[in-house]
N, C-alpha and C positions, 0 to 999 in steps of 0.2 A: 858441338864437336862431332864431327866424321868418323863412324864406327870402318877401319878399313883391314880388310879381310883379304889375304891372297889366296883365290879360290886350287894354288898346286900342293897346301896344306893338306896333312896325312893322306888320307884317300885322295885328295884332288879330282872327285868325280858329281855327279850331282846333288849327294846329299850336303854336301858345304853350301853349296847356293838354296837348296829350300828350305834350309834352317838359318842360316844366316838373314832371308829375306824374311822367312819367320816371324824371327827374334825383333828385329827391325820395325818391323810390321806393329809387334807388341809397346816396345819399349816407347815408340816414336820416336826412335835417331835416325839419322841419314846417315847410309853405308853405301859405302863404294869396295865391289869386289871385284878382282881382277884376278886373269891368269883361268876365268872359269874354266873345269872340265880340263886342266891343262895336263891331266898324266892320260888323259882317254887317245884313242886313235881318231878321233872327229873331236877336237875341242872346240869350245864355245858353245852355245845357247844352241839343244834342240828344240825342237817343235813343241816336243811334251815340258820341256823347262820352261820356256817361254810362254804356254799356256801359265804354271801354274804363279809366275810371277806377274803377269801381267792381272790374273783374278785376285790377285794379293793385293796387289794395288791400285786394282778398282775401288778393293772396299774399303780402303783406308784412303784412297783418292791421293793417292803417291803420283808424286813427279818423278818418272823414272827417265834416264837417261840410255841409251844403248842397248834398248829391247829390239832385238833384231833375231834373227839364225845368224849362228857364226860368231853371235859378240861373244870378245872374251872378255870385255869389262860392263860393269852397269852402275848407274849412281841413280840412290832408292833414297827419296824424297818423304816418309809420310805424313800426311795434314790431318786428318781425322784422330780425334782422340778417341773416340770409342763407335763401333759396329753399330746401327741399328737392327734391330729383327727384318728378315724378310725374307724372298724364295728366290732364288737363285738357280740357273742352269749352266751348265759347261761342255762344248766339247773341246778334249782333247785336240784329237785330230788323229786317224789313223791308228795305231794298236797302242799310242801313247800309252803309259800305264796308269789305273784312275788310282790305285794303294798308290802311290808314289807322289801324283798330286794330292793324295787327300795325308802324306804325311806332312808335308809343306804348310795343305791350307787348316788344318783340324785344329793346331793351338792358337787359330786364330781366329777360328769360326765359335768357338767356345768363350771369347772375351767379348763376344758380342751382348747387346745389351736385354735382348731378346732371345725366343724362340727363334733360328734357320732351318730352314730347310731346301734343299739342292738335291739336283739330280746331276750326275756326270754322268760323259759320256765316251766309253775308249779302251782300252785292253783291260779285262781283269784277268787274262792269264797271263804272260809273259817274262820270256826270262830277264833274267837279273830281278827282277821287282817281286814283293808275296804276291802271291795269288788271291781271289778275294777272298774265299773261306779262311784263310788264314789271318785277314783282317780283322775279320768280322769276329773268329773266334778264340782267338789269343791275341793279338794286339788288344781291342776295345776293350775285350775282359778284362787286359790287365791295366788299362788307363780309368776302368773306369772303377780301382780300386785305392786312387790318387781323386778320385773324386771326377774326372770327366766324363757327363754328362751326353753321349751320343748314342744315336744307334744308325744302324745299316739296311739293307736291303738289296739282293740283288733282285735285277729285276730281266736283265740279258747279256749272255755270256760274249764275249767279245775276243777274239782270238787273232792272234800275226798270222797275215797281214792288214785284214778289214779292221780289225778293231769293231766301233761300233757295237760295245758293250754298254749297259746302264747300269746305273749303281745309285738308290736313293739314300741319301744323308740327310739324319736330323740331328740337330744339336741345340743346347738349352746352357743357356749362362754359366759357367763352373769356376771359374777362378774365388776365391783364392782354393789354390789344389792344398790338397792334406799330404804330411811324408810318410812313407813305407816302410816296414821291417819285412822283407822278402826269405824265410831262411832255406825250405827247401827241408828236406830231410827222405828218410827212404820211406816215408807213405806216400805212395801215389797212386791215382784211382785209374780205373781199367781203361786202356786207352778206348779212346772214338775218335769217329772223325767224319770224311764226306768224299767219295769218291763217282768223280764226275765224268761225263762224256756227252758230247752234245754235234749232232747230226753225223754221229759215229756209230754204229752196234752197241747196245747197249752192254753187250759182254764185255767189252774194253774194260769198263769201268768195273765189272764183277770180278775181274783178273788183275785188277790192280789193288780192291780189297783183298782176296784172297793171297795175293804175295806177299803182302805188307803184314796179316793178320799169320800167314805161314813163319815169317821171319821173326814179328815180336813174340808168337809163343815159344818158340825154338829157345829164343835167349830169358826165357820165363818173365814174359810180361802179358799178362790178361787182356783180352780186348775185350770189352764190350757191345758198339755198335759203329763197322763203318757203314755210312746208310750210302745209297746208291742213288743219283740224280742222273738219267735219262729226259728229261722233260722240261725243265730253264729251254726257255726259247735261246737262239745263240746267233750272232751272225759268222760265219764259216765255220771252220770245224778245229774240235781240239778236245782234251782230256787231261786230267789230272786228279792231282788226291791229296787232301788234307788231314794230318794227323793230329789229336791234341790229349792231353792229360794232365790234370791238378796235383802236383807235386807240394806238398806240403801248402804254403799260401801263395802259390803261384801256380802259371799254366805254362806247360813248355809244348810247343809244337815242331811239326815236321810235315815238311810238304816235295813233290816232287809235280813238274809237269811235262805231258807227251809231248813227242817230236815225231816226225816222220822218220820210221824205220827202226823206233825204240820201242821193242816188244815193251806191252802191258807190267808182265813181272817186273820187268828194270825198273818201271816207273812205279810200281807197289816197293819194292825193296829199297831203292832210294828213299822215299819217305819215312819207312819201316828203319832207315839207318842214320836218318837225318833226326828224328824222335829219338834212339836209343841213347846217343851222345848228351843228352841233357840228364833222360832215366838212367843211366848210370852213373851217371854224375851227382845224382841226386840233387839237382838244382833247380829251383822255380822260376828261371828266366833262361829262355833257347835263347842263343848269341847272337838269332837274326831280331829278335825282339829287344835285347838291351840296349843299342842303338838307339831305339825309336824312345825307350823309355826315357832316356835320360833328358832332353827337353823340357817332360814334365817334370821329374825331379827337380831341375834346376830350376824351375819356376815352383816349384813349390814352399811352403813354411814348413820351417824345422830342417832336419838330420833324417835322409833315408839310407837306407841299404838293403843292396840285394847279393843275390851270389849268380855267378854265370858259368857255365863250362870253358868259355873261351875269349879272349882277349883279341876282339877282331879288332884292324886297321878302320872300320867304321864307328866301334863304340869307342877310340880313342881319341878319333878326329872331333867327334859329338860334346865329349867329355871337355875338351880345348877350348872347343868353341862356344861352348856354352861358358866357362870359366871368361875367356875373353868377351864375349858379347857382353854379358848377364853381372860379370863380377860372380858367378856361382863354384863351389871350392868344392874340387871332388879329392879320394882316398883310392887307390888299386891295392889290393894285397893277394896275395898268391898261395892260396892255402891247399896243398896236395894237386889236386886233380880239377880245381877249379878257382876261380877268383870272384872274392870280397870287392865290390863295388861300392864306397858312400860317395853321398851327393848331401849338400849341403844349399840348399835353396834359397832364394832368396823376398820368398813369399810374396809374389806377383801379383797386384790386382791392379783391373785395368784402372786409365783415368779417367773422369768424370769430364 
């Protein structure tokens, strides 16, 4: 049976299609998604979409139908029951974003039967998408407390328009994932983080710690260390800053990144404000991260729960879709100033 997904559901942007293909990817059912991308101003299959489905089904050796630019529909074939180990390269193409294909292809590079190992290649800054430090340090963290088994590496920063960034991934067998009790509470440890600049002055980046680290003391929050990265080789130029803290059993972040014409401070204080919203809230999951979580939840065994500051139009879509793909049964509750998240999984391991 035809798993069929209308990609104009909640967001209607590119996260429905690289979890959907995901998912597909895992289960081994054939899905047909239509309507992709149809609430964006360019719908159908970008460049960087189109990359990360067509490397999805290389390794599951998918017959796909209507991999093009532009399609707004595809039918995802896969023939492979399970990954074998091996090393892999990718490029994007241009400032494509590689956090954005490595949410797509990571719950499925992890069902492989082996050690992978891969290099991408393609924006790790860019807007709409995290940035890589924020990958690396609150996403992973927090997947690899469900039991996934990765780790990162940048290796060159890649910025709009060249792209042309590298980013090594390795990953090691994890399914079946284990569930979470996430609660949050008001201990949470002094912020850090990573504030970067590359074929820039390297003050950019001392002015976007010091604005971030001016505004969390102000609202009485400790920093401990934003370290300063001047030296990542990069192709073109760009800057930005990543903010993180371990709030009770969780990590919430906060990231902002430069643009041309947007003084240093805006880009420390944006961060610096995009972090406070979770630390006030007292909650162990930032609202750009509950999204991403929830995939693994719902491939996981047992009953999880977390708490999040915010009930975004991305963690709802996620929360659907995974209920639909998966069969996985989630809970929302709306407790004061933030919301109670369960997910109810459905203990995923791959086939033999």
């Amino acid at each position: 049976m035809m798993i069929e997904i209308d990609g104009s559901f909640g967001e209607g942007g590119g996260q429905l299609l690289r979890y959907s293909v995901a998912l597909a990817a895992l289960t081994g059912e054939p899905l047909r998604i239509y309507n992709i991308r149809a609430k964006r101003d360019n719908p159908g299959l970008r460049p960087q979409h189109l990359a990360a489905v067509k490397f999805i089904a290389d390794l599951v050796r998918a017959e796909v139908e209507g991999l093009r630019v532009g399609s707004t529909e595809i039918i995802f074939k896969p023939t492979l029951k399970q990954l074998p180990s091996g090393t892999y390269s990718v490029d994007i193409g241009t400032a494509g974003s590689v956090t954005l294909f490595l949410q797509a292809t990571l719950p499925v590079l992890i069902a492989a039967s082996g050690s992978l190992s891969m290099q991408v290649k393609g924006g790790t800054s860019v807007r709409w998408s995290p940035p890589y430090h924020y990958f690396e340090n609150i996403l992973l963290r927090l997947f690899s407390k469900i039991g996934v088994k990765a780790s990162s590496r940048l290796i060159r920063h890649g910025f709009y328009p060249e792209g042309g960034g590298i980013v090594a991934v390795k990953t090691e067998p994890s399914y079946p994932l284990k569930s979470i009790k996430l609660t949050g509470g008001p201990r949470a440890t002094p912020v850090e983080g990573i504030s970067y600049s590359a074929n820039l002055p390297c003050d950019i980046a001392r002015r976007q710690a010091v604005s971030a680290t001016q505004l969390l003391s102000q609202r009485g929050y400790q920093v401990s260390q934003i370290r300063l990265d001047c030296e990542t080789p990069a192709i073109g130029k760009g800057t930005g800053i990543v903010l993180w803290s371990f709030v009770g059993d969780g990590i919430v972040g906060g990231d902002s990144i430069g643009e041309k014409g947007k003084p240093a401070e805006v880009v420390g204080r944006e961060a610096a404000e995009n972090i406070l919203k979770s630390l006030e809230a007292q909650v162990p999951v930032d609202p750009h991260a509950a999204d991403n979580l929830v995939i693994y939840l719902s491939l996981a065994e047992g009953e999880s729960m977390f708490y999040t500051s915010q009930l975004t139009l991305h963690l709802e879509t996620a929360l659907e879709l995974c209920k639909n793909i998966l069969g996985a049964h989630y809970k929302i509750d709306r407790e004061e100033n933030k919301f109670k998240i369960t997910v109810r999984g459905i203990g995923f391991t791959p086939k033999r």
